[in-house]
C-alpha positions in Angstrom: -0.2 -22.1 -58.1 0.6 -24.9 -55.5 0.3 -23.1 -51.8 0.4 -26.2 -50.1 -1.9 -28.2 -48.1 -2.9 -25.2 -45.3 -2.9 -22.6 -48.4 -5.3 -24.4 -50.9 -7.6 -25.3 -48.5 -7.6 -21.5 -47.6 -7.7 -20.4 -51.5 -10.5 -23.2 -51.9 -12.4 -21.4 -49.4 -11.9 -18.4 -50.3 -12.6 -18.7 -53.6 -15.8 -20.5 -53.0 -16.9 -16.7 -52.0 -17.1 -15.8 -56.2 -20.6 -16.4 -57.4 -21.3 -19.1 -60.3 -19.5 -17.9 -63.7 -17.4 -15.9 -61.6 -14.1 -14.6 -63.7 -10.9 -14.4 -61.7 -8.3 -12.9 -64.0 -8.5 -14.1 -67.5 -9.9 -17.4 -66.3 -13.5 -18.4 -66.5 -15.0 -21.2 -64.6 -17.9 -22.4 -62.9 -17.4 -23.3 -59.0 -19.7 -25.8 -57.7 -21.1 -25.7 -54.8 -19.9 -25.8 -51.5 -20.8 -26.3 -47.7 -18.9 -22.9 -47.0 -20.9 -20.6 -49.5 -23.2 -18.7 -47.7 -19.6 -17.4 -45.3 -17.6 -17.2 -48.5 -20.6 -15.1 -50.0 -19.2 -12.3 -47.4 -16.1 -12.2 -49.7 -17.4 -12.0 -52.7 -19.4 -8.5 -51.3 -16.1 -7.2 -49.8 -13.8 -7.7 -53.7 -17.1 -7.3 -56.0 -16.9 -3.6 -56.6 -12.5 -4.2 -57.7 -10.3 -6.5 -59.3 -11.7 -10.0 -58.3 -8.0 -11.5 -58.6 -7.3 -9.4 -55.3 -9.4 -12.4 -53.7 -7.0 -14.4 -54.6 -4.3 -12.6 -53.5 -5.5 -12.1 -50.2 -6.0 -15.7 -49.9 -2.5 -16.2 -50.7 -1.4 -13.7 -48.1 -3.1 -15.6 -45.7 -1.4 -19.0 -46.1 1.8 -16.9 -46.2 1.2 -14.7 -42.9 -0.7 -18.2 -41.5 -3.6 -16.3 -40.1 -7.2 -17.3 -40.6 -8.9 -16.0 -43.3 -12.0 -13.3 -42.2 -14.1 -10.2 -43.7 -12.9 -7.5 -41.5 -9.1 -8.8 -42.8 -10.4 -9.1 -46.5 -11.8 -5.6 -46.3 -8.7 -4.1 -44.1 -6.9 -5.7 -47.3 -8.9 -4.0 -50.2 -9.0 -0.7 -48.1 -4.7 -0.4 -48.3 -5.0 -1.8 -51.8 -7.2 1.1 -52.6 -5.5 3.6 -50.6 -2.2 3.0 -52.6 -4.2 2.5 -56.2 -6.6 6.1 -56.3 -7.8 4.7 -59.8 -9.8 2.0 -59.3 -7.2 -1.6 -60.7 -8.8 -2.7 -64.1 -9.3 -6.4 -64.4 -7.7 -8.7 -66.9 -8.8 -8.3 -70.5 -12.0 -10.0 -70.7 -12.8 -13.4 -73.2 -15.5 -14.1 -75.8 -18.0 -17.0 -75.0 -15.9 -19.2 -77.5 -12.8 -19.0 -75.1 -11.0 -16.6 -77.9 -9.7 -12.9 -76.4 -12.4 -9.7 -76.6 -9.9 -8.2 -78.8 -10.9 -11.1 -81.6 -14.5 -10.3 -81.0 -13.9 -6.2 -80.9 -11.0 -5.2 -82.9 -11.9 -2.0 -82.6 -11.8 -1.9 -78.7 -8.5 -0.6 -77.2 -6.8 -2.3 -74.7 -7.7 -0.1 -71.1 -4.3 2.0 -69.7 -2.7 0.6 -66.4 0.2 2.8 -65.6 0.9 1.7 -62.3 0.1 -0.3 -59.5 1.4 -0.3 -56.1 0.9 -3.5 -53.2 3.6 -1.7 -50.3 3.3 -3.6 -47.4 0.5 -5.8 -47.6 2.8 -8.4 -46.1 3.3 -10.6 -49.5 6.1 -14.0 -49.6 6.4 -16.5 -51.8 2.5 -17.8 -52.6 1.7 -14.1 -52.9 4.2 -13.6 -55.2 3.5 -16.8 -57.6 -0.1 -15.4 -57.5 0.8 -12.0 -58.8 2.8 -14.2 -61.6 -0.3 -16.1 -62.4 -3.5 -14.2 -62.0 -1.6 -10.5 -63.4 -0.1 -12.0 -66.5 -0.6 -9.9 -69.8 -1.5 -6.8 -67.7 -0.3 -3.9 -68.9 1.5 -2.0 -65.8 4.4 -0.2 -66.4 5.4 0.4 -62.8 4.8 -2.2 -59.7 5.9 -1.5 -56.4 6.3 -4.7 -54.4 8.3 -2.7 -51.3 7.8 -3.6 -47.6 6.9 -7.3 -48.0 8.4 -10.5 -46.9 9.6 -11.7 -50.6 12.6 -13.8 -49.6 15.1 -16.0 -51.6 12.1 -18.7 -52.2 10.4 -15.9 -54.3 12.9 -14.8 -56.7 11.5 -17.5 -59.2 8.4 -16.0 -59.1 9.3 -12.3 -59.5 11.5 -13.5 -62.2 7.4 -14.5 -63.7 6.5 -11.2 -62.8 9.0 -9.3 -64.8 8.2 -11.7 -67.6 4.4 -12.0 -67.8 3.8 -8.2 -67.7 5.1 -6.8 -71.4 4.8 -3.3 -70.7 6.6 -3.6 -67.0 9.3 -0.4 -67.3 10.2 -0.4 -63.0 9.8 -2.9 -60.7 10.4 -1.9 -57.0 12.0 -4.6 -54.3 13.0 -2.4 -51.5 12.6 -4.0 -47.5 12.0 -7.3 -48.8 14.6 -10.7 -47.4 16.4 -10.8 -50.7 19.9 -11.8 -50.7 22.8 -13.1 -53.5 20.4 -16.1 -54.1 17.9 -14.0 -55.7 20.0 -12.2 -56.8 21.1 -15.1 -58.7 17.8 -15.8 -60.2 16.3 -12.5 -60.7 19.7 -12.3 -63.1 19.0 -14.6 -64.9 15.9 -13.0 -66.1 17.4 -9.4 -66.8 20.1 -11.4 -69.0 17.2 -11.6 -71.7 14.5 -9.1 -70.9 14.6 -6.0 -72.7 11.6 -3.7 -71.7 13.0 -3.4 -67.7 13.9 0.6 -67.3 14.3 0.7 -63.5 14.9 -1.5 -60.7 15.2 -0.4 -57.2 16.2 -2.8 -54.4 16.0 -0.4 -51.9 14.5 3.1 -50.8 15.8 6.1 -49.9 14.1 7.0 -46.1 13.1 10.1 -47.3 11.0 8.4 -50.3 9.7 5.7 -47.4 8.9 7.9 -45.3 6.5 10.0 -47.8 4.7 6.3 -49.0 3.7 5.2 -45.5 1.7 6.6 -42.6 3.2 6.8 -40.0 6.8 6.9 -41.5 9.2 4.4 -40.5 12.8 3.1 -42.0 12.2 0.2 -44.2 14.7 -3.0 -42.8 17.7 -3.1 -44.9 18.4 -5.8 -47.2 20.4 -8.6 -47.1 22.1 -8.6 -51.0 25.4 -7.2 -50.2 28.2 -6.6 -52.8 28.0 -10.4 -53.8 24.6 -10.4 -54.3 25.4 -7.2 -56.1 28.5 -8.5 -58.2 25.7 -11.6 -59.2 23.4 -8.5 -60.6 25.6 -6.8 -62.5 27.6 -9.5 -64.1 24.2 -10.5 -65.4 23.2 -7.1 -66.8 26.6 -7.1 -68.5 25.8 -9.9 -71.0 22.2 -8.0 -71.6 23.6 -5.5 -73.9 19.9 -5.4 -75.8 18.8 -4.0 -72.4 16.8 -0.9 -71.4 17.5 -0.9 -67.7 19.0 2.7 -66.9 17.8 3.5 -63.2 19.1 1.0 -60.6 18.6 2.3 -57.0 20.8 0.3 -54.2 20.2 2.2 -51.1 19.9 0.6 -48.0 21.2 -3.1 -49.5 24.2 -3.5 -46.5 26.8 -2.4 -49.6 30.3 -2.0 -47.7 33.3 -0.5 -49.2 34.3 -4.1 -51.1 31.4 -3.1 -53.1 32.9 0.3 -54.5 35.2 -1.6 -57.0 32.5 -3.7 -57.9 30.2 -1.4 -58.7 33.4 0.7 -60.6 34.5 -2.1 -62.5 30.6 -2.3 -64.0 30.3 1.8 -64.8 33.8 1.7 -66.7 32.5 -0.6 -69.4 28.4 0.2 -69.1 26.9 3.2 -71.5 23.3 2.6 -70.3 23.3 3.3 -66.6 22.1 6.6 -66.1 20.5 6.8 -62.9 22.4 5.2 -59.8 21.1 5.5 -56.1 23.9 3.9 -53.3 22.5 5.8 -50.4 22.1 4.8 -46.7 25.0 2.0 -47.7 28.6 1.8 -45.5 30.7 2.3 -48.0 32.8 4.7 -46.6 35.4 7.0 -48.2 37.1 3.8 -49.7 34.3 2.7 -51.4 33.6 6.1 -52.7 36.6 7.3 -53.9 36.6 4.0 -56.4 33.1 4.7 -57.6 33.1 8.4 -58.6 36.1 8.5 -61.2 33.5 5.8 -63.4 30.5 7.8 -62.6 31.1 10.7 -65.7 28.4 9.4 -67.6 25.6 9.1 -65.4 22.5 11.2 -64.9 21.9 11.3 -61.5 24.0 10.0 -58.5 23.1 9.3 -55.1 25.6 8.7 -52.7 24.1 10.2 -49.6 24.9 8.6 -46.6 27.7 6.4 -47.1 29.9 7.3 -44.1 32.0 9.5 -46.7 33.8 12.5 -45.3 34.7 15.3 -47.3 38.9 15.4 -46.7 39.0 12.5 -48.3 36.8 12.1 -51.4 36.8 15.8 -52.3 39.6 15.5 -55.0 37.5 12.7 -56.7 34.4 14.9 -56.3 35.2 18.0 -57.9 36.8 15.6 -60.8 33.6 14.2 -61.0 31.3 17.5 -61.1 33.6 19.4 -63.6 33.9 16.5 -65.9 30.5 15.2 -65.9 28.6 16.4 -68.9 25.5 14.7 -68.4 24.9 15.0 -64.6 21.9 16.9 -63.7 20.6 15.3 -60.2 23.4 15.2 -57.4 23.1 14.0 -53.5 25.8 13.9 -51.2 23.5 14.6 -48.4 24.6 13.4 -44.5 27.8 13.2 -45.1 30.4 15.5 -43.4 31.7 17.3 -45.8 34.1 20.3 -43.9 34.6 24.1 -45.0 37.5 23.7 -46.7 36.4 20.8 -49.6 33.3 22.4 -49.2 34.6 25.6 -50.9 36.5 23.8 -53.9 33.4 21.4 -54.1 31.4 24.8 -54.7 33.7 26.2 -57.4 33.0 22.6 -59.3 29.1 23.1 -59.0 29.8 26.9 -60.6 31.9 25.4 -63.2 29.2 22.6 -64.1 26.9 23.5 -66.5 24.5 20.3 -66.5 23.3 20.1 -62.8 19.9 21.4 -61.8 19.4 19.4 -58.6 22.0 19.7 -56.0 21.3 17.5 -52.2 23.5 18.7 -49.6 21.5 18.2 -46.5 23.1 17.2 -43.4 26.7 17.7 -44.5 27.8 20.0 -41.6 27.5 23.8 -43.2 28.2 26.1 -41.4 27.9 30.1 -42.3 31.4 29.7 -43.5 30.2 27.1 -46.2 27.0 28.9 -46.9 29.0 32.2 -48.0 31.5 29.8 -50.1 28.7 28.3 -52.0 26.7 30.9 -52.4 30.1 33.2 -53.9 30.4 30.4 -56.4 26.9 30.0 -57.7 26.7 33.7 -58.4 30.2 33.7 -59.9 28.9 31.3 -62.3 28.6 31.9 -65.9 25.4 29.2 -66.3 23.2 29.6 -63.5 21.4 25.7 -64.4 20.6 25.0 -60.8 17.3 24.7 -59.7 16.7 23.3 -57.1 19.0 23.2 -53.7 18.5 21.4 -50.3 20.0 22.6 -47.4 18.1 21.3 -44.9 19.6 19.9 -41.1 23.0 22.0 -41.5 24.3 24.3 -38.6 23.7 27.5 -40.4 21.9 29.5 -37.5 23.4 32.8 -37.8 21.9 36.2 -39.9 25.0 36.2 -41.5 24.3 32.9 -43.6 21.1 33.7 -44.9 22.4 37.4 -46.9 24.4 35.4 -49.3 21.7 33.0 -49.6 19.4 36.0 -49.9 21.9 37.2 -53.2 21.9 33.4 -54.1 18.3 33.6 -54.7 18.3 37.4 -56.7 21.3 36.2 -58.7 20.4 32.8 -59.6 17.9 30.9 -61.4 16.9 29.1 -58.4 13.3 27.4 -58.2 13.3 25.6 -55.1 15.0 25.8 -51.8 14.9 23.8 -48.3 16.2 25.3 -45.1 14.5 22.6 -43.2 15.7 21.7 -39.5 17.7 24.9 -39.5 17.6 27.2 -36.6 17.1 30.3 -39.0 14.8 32.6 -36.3 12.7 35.6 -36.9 15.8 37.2 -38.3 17.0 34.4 -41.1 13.7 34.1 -42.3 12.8 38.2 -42.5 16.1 38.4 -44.4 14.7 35.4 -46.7 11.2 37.4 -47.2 13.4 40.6 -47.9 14.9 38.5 -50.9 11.5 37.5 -52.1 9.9 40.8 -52.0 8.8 41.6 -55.8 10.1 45.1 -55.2 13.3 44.0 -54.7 13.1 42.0 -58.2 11.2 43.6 -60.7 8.3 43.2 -61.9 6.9 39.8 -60.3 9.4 38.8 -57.5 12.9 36.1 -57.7 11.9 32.8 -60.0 12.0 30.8 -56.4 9.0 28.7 -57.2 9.0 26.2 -53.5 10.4 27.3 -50.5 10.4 25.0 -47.3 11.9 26.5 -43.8 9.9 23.7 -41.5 11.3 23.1 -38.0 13.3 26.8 -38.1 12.2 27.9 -34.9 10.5 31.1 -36.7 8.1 32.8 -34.2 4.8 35.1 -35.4 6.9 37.8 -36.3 8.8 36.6 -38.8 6.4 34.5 -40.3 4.3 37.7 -40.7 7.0 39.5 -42.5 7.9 36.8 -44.5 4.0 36.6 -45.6 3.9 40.3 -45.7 6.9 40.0 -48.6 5.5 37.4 -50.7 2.1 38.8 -50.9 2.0 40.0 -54.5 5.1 38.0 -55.0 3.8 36.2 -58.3 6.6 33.1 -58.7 6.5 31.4 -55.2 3.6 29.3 -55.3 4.7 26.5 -52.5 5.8 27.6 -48.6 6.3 25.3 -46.1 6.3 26.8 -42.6 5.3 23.3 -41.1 7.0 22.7 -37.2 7.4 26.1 -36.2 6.4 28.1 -33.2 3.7 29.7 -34.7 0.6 30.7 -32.5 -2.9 32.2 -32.2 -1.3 35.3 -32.1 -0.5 34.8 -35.8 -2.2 37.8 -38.2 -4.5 35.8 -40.6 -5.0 38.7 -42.4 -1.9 38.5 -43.9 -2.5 35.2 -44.9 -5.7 36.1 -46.6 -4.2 38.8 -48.7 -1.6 36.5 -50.4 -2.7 36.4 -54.0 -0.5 34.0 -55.9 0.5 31.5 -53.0 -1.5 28.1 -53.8 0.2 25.9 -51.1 0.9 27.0 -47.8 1.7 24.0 -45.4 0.9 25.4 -41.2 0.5 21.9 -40.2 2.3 21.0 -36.5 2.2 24.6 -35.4 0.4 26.1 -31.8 -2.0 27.1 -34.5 -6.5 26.8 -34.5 -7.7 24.7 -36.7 -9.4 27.8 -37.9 -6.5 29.2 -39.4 -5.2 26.7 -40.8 -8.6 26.1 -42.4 -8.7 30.2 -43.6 -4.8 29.5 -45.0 -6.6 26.5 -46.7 -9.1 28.6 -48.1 -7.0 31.0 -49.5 -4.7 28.7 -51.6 -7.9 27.5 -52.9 -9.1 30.9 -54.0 -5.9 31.5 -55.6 -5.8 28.2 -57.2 -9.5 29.1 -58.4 -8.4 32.7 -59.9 -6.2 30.4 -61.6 -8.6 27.8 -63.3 -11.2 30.8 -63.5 -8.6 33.1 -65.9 -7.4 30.1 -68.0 -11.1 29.1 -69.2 -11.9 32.5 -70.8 -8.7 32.8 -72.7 -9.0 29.2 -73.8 -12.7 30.0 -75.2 -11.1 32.6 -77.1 -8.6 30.2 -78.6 -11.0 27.2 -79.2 -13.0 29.7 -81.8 -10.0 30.7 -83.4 -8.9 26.9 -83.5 -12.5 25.9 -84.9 -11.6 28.2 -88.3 -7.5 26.5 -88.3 -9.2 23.0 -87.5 -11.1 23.2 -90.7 -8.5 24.7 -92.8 -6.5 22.2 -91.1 -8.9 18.9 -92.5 -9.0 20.7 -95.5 -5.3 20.6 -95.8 -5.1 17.1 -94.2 -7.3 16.1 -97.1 -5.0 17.6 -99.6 -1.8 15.9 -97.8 -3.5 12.8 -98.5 -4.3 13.4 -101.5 -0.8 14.3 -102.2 0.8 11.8 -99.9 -1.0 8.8 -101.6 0.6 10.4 -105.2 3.8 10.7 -103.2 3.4 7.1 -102.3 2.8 5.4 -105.7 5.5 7.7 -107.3 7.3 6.8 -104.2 6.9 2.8 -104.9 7.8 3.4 -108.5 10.9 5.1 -107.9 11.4 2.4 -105.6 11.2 -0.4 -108.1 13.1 1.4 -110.7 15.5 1.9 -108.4 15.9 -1.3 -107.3 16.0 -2.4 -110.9 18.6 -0.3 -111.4 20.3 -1.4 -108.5 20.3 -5.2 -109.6 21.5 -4.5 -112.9 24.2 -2.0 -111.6 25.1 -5.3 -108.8 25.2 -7.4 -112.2 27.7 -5.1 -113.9 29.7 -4.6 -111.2 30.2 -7.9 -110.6 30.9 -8.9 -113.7 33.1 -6.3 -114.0 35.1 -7.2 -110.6 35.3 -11.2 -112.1 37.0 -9.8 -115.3 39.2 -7.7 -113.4 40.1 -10.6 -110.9 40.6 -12.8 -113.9 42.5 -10.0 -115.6 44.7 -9.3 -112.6 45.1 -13.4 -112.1 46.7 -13.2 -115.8 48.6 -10.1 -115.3 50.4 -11.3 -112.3 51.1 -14.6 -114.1 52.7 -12.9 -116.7 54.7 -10.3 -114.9 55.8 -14.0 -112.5 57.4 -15.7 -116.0 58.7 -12.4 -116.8 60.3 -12.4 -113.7 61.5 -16.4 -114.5 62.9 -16.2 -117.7 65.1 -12.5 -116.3 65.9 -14.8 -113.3 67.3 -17.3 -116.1 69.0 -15.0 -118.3 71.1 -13.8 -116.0 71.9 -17.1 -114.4 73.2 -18.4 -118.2 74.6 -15.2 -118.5 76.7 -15.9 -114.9 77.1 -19.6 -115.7 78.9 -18.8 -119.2 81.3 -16.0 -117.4 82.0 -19.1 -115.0 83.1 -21.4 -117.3 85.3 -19.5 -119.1 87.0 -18.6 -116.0 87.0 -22.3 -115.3 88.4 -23.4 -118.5 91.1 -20.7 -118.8 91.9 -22.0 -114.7 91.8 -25.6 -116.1 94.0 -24.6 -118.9 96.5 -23.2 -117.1 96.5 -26.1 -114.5 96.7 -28.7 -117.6 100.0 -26.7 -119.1 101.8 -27.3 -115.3 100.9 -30.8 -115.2 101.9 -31.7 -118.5 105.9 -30.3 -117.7 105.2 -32.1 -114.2 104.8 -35.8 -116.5 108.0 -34.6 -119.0 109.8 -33.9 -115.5 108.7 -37.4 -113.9 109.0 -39.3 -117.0 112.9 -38.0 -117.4 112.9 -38.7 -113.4 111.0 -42.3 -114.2 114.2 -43.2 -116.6 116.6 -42.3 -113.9 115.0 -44.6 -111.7 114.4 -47.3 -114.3 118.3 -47.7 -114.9 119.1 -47.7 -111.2 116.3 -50.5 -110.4 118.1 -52.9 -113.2 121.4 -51.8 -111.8 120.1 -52.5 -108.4 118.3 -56.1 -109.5 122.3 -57.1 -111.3 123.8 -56.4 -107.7 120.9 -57.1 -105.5 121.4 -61.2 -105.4 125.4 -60.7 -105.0 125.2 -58.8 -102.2 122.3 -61.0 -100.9 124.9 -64.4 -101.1 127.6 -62.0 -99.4 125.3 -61.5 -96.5 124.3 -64.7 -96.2 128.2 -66.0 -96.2 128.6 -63.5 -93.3 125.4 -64.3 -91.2 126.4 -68.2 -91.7 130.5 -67.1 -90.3 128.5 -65.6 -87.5 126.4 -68.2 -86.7 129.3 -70.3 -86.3 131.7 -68.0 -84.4 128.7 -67.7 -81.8 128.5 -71.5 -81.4 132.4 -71.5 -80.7 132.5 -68.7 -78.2 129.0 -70.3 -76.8 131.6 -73.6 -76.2 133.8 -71.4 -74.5 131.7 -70.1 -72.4 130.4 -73.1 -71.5 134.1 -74.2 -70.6 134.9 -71.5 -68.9 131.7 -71.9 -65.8 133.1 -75.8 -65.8 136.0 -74.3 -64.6 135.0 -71.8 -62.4 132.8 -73.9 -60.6 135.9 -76.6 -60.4 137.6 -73.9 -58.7 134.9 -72.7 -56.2 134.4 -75.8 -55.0 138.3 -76.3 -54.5 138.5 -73.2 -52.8 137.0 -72.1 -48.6 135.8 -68.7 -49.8 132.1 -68.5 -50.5 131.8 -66.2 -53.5 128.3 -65.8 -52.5 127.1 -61.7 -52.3 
C-alpha cells in the first residue's frame, strides 16, 4: 500500500521495530537492518503480545492524522484496540517454510473463529483503510465496525477491498465517517456482485453510540443524503443474488425527497427486512411515502424524523395492522398527540407479530398511557415484550394503575419508565404490580425494569425493593439517577433473593451500598450457578448410559446407512436407466406422432381441396347452363332482329338505285340554276354599280351635303 512520501517513511520506521523473520499478516520477510532499530525495538515490545499487523495500522494512522510516530501513542493505540476486542485478535493464518498455507501442511488443523472485530474511533482515513484491505485479507470476521473514523470519499475504493478480501464479512458498520454519493458510488459497485454482505449500517442510532463510547457523545452526521442514497439502492437492485437484509440509515442528512426514494426501492425489494431511518429530517412527507411499502419488513426505525402524529397516523395504523412480519417498532421522539395515539394503540392490540414496541419521547401523557394500556389488555395475543416509555410526561399516579394492569395482564418482559417524573407514589404503585402475591405463584413475567432519573426518593425505592423481594421473574432493576440517600435500608437490598442486577449508580448513595447491592446480585447470581451444577451431575450420569446406547445405535445407523447408500446408488442407476430408456421411448414416440400428425393434417388439407373443387365444378356447371339457356334466348332475338333488317336492308337497297337513277338529274338541274344565279348577280352587280355613278353625279350637282 502506497502512503506517500511522509507515510512510508513513517511505515519504514515503524516497521523496522519487528525483529528479523518477523511475520506481519500472512507475509513473511526478513528486514535488514537499520539505523533506527534499537527506537523501533520499543514498538515491537508495545504490538508483540497481539496481532503484529496492528503495527502497521498504527503506522498508517499516523501518516493519516500527520502526527509523529511514538510509544506512549503506539501503546494508547493497542490499549483502545483492546478495550473494544476483549478476545485477544488472532493473526493471519500462518505459512509452511515452503511458502504453501499451514492448512497444506496440517489438514487436520481448523481454521481459528473471528467473530468480530471492532476499530471505533481510532481516527482511521484513507491509508488506514487500504491497510485493513491489505494486511486483513482472508480473515475470517463476520462483523467489522469501522464507526467514528475519518473514512472520506478517497476511501471508498478501499472499503470496497475490505468487503471483498474478508469471505465470511456478514455486517460492516460506516457510521460518523465523511462519506457522501461518491462513495456511495463506489461502495455500490461492490454490493452489485457480493453475496455474503447481511448488514450495512451507515449510521448509528445515539442511543447505540452512546452505549459504545465513554464518555457518550453524538456521532457527526453524514454527508450521503437521498442521492447518495438513490446511488445505494439502485445498486442493490441489480444484486438480486444478495444477502443484505439489515441497512441502518440514521443520522445520513435523509430529507423528505428521500421518502419516495426509499418507497420506490421497498415496493419491488423482498429481502429487506431490517430498516433504521432514525435521527433523519424527513418529516411527515417523507414518512407518509415510506410506511405504505414497509409491510414486509422486520423491524422499522423511524424515530426521530420530525413526524407528528396528526399527520402520519392513518398510514401508521395501516402499516401495524397489515404488517405480518413486523416484530421490532420505534417511533420514538416524535410527537405523536392523544388522539392518534389511541387508534395507534388499537393497531398494536390488533397486531399479532410485534414484540418490541419504542415510543419514548412521543409526548404521553396519562391520557395516552390509559389508551394504550386499554388496548394491550383488550388484546387477544398479548406478543409484546418489551415496551419503552421512557422521557414522556406521564407524572401523575393515575398513569402508572393502568400500567400496573398492563403488566398483570400482559406478557410483558421489559419495561422503561426512564426520565419520567413517576415519584414515591408511581413507583410504589409499580412494586404493588410486581408483588408475587399479587400474581401467583412467582410474581408478573416482567423480566427488566428500568425507572432511572424518576425522581423516586428512599421511600419508594424501599417499597418497591420490599415487593420484588421473593419476586422470582424480575432479574434486572435500574434505579440509576434518582434521589436515593444514605438513608436508604440496605437491608432490604440484602434480602432480595432472585434480583441479579440492580443498577444504584449516580445516586446520593456510599460506595458501601452500592458495593453490598453488588454483592448481593452476585450471591444470587451464585445460588444460580451453584443449583444448576448438581442437577446437571445428575443428568451427565444418566447421559453416560444414553451416550453409549447412543454409539451403539450410531454404529448400527451406519451400518444401516452405508446399506441404504449402496441400495441407494443402485436404485439410482436403475433408475436412471430406466429413465433414459423411458426418454428414448417417449421420444420416439412424440417423432411418430409429429410425423403422424404432419400426414394427418395433410390429408384432412386435400380433403379439404378436392370438397373446395367439387363444389366449384358443381357451381361452374349450374353456371353455364344458365348461361347457355341466357345465350340461347339472346341468339333467338337476334336472329328475328337480321330477318327484320335484312327485309329493312331490301327497302333501302331499292331506294338507293332509285336514288342513284335521279341523283345526277337533279344534280344537272341544280347546277343549271346555281349558273342562272351566278349570272343574275353579275347583272344586278352592273346595276348597282350604275346606280352609285349616278348618285354621285347627282351629289356633286347638288349644294346639300348628304353627309350624316
Amino acid at each position: 500500500v502506497h502512503f506517500g512520501t511522509g507515510g512510508c517513511i513513517q511505515v519504514m520506521a515503524i516497521q523496522q521495530a519487528l525483529p528479523n523473520n518477523g511475520d506481519v499478516g500472512t507475509v513473511t520477510r526478513t528486514r535488514p537492518a537499520h539505523p533506527y532499530a534499537d527506537q523501533a525495538n520499543a514498538f515491537s515490545d508495545v504490538f508483540n503480545e497481539g496481532d503484529p499487523a496492528l503495527l502497521d495500522l498504527y503506522a498508517a494512522v499516523c501518516y493519516d492524522t500527520g502526527e509523529q510516530p511514538s510509544v506512549p501513542n503506539a501503546r494508547q493505540f493497542r490499549e483502545a484496540v483492546r478495550i473494544q476486542n476483549p478476545l485477544p485478535v488472532a493473526p493471519a493464518p500462518p505459512k509452511a517454510q515452503d511458502g504453501r498455507p499451514a492448512e497444506a501442511v496440517e489438514k487436520k488443523r481448523k481454521q481459528p473463529e473471528e467473530p468480530s472485530f471492532s476499530l471505533r474511533s481510532l481516527c482511521l482515513g484513507t491509508a488506514s483503510a487500504s491497510c485493513l484491505a491489505l494486511q486483513f485479507k482472508g480473515r475470517h470476521y463476520t462483523k467489522l465496525d469501522l464507526s467514528d473514523n475519518q473514512l472520506s470519499d478517497m476511501s471508498a475504493a478501499a472499503i470496497c477491498g475490505i468487503i471483498h478480501g474478508l469471505p465470511k464479512l456478514k455486517w460492516l458498520g460506516l457510521a460518523g465517517n465523511l462519506l457522501g454519493p461518491i462513495s456511495m458510488a463506489e461502495i455500490g459497485k461492490e454490493l452489485e456482485v457480493d453475496t455474503k454482505l447481511e448488514g450495512l449500517a451507515l449510521g448509528e442510532h445515539p442511543a447505540a453510540a452512546a452505549a459504545s463510547v465513554h464518555p457518550p457523545r453524538m456521532l457527526r452526521p453524514s454527508n450521503v443524503g437521498a442521492e447518495g442514497l438513490r446511488i445505494l439502492l439502485k445498486a442493490l437492485k441489480k444484486n438480486t443474488r444478495r444477502a443484505l437484509s439489515t441497512l441502518i440509515l440514521s443520522r445520513i442528512s435523509l430529507g423528505a425527497e428521500a421518502g419516495p426514494v426509499l418507497a420506490d426501492f421497498m415496493q419491488e425489494d423482498e429481502l429487506l427486512k431490517h430498516l433504521d431511518v432514525s435521527c433523519n429530517p424527513l418529516s411527515s412527507e417523507g414518512i407518509c411515502a415510506l410506511l405504505p411499502n414497509c409491510l414486509r419488513l422486520e423491524r422499522l426505525d423511524i424515530s426521530d424524523t420530525g413526524c407528528r402524529g396528526e399527520l402520519v397516523h392513518t398510514q401508521l395504523c395501516t402499516l401495524i395492522q397489515n404488517a405480518d412480519h413486523l416484530n421490532h417498532f420505534s417511533i420514538a421522539y416524535n410527537t405523536l398527540g392523544t388522539r392518534p395515539l389511541r387508534r395507534f394503540a388499537k393497531a398494536v392490540a390488533i397486531c399479532k407479530s410485534l414484540t418490541y414496541l419504542n415510543l419514548a419521547g412521543t409526548g404521553m401523557d396519562t391520557d395516552g398511557i390509559t389508551a394504550l394500556a386499554d388496548a394491550l389488555l383488550s388484546s387477544e395475543t398479548h406478543n409484546l415484550t418489551e415496551l419503552d416509555l421512557s422521557e414522556n410526561q406521564f407524572s401523575e399516579v393515575e398513569a402508572m394503575t393502568p400500567l400496573a394492569h398492563t403488566i398483570h395482564g400482559t406478557g410483558l418482559q421489559i419495561l422503561r419508565l426512564n426520565k419520567n417524573a413517576l415519584g414515591d407514589a408511581g413507583v410504589s404503585e409499580l412494586g404493588d404490580a410486581l408483588h408475587p402475591d399479587n400474581f401467583p405463584p412467582h410474581g408478573p413475567a416482567l423480566v427488566t425494569l428500568e425507572v432511572a432519573s424518576c425522581k423516586i426518593g428512599c421511600a419508594g425505592a424501599e417499597h418497591l425493593l420490599g415487593c420484588i423481594r421473593l419476586n422470582r421473574s424480575l432479574m434486572s432493576l435500574k434505579l440509576t439517577d434518582n434521589f436515593l440517600d444514605d438513608s436508604l435500608d440496605v437491608s432490604l437490598i440484602e434480602s432480595l433473593k432472585y434480583l441479579q442486577e440492580l443498577r444504584l449508580d449516580r445516586n446520593r448513595l456510599p460506595r458501601k451500598t452500592i458495593q453490598r447491592a453488588a454483592q448481593a446480585c452476585i450471591r444470587n447470581k451464585q445460588r444460580v450457578f451453584d443449583k444448576e451444577p448438581r442437577s446437571l451431575r445428575k443428568e451427565v450420569q444418566r447421559l453416560k448410559v444414553q451416550e453409549i446406547k447412543l454409539a451403539q445405535a450410531k454404529k448400527n445407523v451406519a451400518k444401516d446407512e452405508a446399506e441404504i447408500f449402496v441400495r441407494k446408488d443402485s436404485r439410482d442407476h436403475y433408475a436412471e436407466e430406466l429413465r433414459q430408456v423411458r426418454a428414448t421411448a417417449a421420444k420416439a414416440a412424440r417423432t411418430s406422432q409429429v410425423k403422424i400428425s404432419s400426414l394427418e393434417d395433410a390429408l384432412n388439407s386435400r380433403r379439404t381441396y378436392l370438397q373446395q373443387v367439387k363444389t366449384a365444378i358443381m357451381e361452374t356447371a349450374r353456371q353455364n347452363e344458365s348461361d347457355i339457356t341466357q345465350l340461347q334466348a339472346e341468339l333467338t332475338e337476334r336472329e328475328a332482329s337480321l330477318v327484320k333488317l335484312t327485309g329493312q336492308l331490301g327497302e333501302v337497297d331499292w331506294e338507293l338505285a332509285r336514288r342513284r337513277a335521279e341523283h345526277p338529274r337533279e344534280v344537272a338541274d341544280i347546277k343549271a340554276k346555281i349558273k342562272a344565279a351566278l349570272e343574275g348577280t353579275e347583272k344586278l352587280k352592273a346595276t348597282a354599280t350604275d346606280a352609285r355613278s349616278q348618285l354621285k353625279t347627282i351629289q356633286d350637282r347638288s349644294l346639300i351635303d348628304f353627309k350624316p
